[in-house]
C-alpha positions in Angstrom: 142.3 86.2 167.2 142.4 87.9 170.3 144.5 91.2 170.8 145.1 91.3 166.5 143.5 93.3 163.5 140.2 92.1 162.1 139.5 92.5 158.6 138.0 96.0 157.7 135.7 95.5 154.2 133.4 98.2 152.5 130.0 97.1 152.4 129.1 97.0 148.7 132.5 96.2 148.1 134.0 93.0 147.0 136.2 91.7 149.5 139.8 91.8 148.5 143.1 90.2 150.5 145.9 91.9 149.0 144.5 95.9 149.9 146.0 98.7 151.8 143.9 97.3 155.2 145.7 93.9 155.0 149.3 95.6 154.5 148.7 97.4 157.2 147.8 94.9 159.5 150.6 92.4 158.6 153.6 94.7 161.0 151.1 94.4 163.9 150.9 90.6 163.5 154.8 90.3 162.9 155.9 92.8 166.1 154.7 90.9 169.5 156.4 88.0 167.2 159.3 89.5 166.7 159.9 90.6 170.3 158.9 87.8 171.6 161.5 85.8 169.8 164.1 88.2 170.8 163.4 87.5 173.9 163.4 83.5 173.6 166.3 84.2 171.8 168.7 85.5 174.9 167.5 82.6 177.2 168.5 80.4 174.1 172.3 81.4 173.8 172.7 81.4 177.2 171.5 77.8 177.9 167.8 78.5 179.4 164.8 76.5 177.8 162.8 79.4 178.5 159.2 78.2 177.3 157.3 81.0 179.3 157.2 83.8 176.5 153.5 83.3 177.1 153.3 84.0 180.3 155.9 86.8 180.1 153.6 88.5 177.1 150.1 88.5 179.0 152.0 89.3 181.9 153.2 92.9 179.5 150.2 93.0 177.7 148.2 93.7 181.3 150.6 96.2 182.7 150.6 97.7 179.6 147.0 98.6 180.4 147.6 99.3 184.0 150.1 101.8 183.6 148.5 103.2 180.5 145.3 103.9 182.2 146.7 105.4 185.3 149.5 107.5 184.0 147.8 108.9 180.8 150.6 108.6 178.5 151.7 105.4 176.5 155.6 106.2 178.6 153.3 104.9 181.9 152.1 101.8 180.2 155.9 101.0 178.5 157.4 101.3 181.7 155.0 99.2 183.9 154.8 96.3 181.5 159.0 96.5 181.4 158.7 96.4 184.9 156.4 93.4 185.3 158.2 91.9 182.2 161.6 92.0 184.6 159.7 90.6 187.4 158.5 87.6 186.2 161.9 87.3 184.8 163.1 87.8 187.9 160.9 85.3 189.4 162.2 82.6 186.8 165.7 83.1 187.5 165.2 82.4 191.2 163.7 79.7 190.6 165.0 78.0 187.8 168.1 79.5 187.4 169.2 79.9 191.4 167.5 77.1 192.6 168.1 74.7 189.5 164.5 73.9 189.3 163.4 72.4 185.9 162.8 74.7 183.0 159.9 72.9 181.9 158.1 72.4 185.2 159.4 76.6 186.1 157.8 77.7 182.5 154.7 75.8 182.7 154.2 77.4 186.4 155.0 80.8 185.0 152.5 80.2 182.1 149.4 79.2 184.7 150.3 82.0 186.9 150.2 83.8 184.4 147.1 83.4 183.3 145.4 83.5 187.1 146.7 86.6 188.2 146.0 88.9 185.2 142.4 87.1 185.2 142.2 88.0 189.4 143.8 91.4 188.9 141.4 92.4 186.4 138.2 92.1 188.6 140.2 93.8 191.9 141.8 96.7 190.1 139.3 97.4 187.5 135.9 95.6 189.2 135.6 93.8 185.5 135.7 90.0 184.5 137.2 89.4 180.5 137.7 92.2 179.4 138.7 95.9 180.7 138.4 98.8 177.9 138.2 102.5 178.8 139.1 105.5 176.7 141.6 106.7 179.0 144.0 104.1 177.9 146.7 105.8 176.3 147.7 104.0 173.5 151.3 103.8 171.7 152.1 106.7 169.1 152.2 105.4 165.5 155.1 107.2 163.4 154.4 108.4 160.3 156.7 108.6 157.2 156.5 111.5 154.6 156.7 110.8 150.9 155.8 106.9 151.6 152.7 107.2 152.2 151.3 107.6 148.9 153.1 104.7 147.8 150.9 101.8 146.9 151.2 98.8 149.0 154.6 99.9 150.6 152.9 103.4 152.5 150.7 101.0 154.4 152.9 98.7 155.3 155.8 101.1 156.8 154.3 104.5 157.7 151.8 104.8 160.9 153.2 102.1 162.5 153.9 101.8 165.9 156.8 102.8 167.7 157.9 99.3 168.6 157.4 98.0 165.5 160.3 100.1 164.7 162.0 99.1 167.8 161.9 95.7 167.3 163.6 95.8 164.3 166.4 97.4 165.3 167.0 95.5 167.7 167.4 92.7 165.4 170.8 93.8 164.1 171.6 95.4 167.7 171.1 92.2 169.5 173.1 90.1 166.4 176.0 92.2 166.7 175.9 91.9 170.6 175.8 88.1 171.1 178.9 88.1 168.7 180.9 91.1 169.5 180.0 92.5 172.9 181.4 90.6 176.0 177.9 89.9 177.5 176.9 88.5 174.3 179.6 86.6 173.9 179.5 85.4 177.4 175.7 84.7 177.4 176.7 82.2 174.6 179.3 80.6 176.7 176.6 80.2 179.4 175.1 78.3 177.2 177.8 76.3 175.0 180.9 76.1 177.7 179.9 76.9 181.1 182.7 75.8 182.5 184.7 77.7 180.1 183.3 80.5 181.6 183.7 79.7 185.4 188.1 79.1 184.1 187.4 83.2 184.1 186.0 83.9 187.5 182.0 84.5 185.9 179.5 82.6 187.0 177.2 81.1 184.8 174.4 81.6 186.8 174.5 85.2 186.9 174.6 85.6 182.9 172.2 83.8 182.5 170.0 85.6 184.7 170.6 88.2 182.9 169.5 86.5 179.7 166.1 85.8 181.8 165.7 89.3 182.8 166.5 90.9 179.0 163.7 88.0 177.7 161.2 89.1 179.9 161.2 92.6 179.3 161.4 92.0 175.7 158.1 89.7 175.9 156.8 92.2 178.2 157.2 94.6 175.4 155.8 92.0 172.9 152.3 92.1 175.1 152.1 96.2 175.2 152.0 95.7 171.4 148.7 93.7 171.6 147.2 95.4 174.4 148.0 99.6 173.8 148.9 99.2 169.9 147.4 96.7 168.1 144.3 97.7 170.3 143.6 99.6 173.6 142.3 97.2 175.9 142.9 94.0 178.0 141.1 90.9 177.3 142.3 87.7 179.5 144.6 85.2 177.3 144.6 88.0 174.5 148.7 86.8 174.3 146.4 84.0 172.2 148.9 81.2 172.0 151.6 83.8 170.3 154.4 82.9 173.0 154.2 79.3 171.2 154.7 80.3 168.5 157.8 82.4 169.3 159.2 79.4 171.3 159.2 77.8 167.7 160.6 80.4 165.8 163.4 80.4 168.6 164.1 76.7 167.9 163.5 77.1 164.7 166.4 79.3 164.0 168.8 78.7 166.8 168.4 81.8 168.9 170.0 83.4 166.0 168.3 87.4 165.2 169.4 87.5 161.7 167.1 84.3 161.3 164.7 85.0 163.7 163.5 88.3 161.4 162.3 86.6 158.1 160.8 84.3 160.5 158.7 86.3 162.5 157.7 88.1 159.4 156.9 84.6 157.5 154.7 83.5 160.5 153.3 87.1 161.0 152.1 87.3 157.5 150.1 83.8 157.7 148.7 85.5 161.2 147.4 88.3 159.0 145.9 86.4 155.9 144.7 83.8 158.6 142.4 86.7 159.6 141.7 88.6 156.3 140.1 85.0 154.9 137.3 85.5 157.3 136.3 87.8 154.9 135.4 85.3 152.3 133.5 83.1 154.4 136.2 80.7 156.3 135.4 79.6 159.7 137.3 81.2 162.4 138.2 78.1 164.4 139.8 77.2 161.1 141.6 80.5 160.8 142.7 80.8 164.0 144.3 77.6 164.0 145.9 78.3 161.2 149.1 79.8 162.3 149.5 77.1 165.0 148.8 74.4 163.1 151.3 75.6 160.8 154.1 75.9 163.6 153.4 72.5 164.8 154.5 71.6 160.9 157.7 73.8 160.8 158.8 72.4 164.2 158.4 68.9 163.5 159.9 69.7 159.7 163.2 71.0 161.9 163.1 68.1 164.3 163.6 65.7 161.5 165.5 67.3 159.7 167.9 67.3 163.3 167.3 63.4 164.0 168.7 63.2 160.3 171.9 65.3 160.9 172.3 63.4 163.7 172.1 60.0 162.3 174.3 61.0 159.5 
């Protein structure tokens, strides 16, 4: 899959899933995830069918590049794809959220332009068409943790990860305790449950939920460096790879709620990960790589039924 970790095997050696190459792989499947899904996750509570994570992630993933390449440090590429990240957010909110255009018809735009102006940016700042790798890409700093190294399994899995790997989780509790506790939070659900609620206090909807469409695309943004400066050091067009579909599910899937959102991203990025190590034993890739999406398209219509149900009922 495009932008991920490919299956490393000795050669004489029998190919194995569960080894320390496959545990180390599984937090780089499970971070642009993750993030993602954070980001869905604001635009959720506060009433925004945001179903442009895609867009928003390739979007991150390219600036990520951009500003890696011509800064030198991984800070360059972080910042640029937060900045792009808050413009396309910005760019939704105007439209969709300020000028009350569809969400549907918004995203889908977002998506395509998406896709056409990393492709057309490509060939006029770097002169290259697919693909643009160079060893001047700085790529993100992986944190290493004494004493768990060694462990079996569990050294892998934690240490020499990236650094938002580690971000994104805490931002899981961060972000739970905020849309409960925080007034932003708790107005960004408002937004979305009782806007007129929140108008009886002098605050527009509109403007939290802008908010909510700026904080999703940085995160998304965020969830693109991942792939492009992390996972690997280059930018290949589309490399988001259908991941910001997936994150749309696993917002729907759990409400928009972190706490949830976690074991989810990890369930999802763990079948991203084995998807890929069974190429080792022969599978065919098309049936790999559709995988993971064939398996959201089960999840969400499992949810949806079980919704119809508590609806009926």
């Amino acid at each position: 899959m495009a932008g991920g970790v490919g299956p490393v095997a000795d050669a004489g050696a029998r190919p194995m899933i569960w080894d320390a190459t496959f545990f180390e792989s599984v937090p780089r499947f499970v971070t642009p995830l993750l993030l993602a899904s954070l980001g869905g996750a604001l635009c959720h509570r506060a009433g925004v069918f945001n179903i442009a994570l895609e867009g928003m992630m390739l979007i991150g993933a390219f600036f990520a590049v951009v500003g890696s390449y011509f800064t030198a440090h991984w800070l360059g590429g972080l910042g640029a794809a937060v900045a792009s990240g808050l413009a396309a957010g910005a760019l939704y909110a105007w439209v969709g959220v300020r000028r009350g255009g569809d969400d549907i018809v918004v995203s889908i735009g977002l998506n395509i332009l998406a896709a056409g102006l990393t492709a057309f940016l490509l060939r006029a700042i770097f002169d290259q068409r697919g693909q643009f790798d160079d060893p001047a890409i700085a790529t993100l700093p992986r944190i290493a943790l004494p004493g768990i190294d060694a462990v079996a399994s569990l050294g892998p899995l934690l240490s020499g990860q990236s650094v938002l790997f580690w971000a994104a989780l805490a931002l899981v509790p961060l972000l739970a305790w905020g849309l409960t506790r925080h007034r932003l939070g708790l107005r960004m659900r408002a937004a979305g449950d009782n806007p007129a609620a929140l108008r009886t206090l002098g605050v527009a909807p509109e403007r939290i939920r802008t908010v909510a469409v700026l904080g999703s695309g940085a995160l998304c943004a965020l969830a693109g460096a991942q792939l492009s400066i992390s996972n690997v050091s280059l930018f290949t067009e589309g490399m988001s790879a259908g991941r910001g579909w997936i994150a749309v599910v696993i917002v729907m899937m759990c409400a928009g709620r972190p706490v949830w959102i976690l074991p989810a991203a990890l369930f999802f990025g763990l079948i991203d990960a084995l998807a890929v190590r069974a190429q080792v034993f022969g599978l065919p890739q098309q049936l790999t790589e559709a995988l993971p999406y064939g398996l959201a398209i089960a999840v969400m219509a499992v949810a949806l039924r079980r919704a119809a149900f508590r609806v009926r009922t």
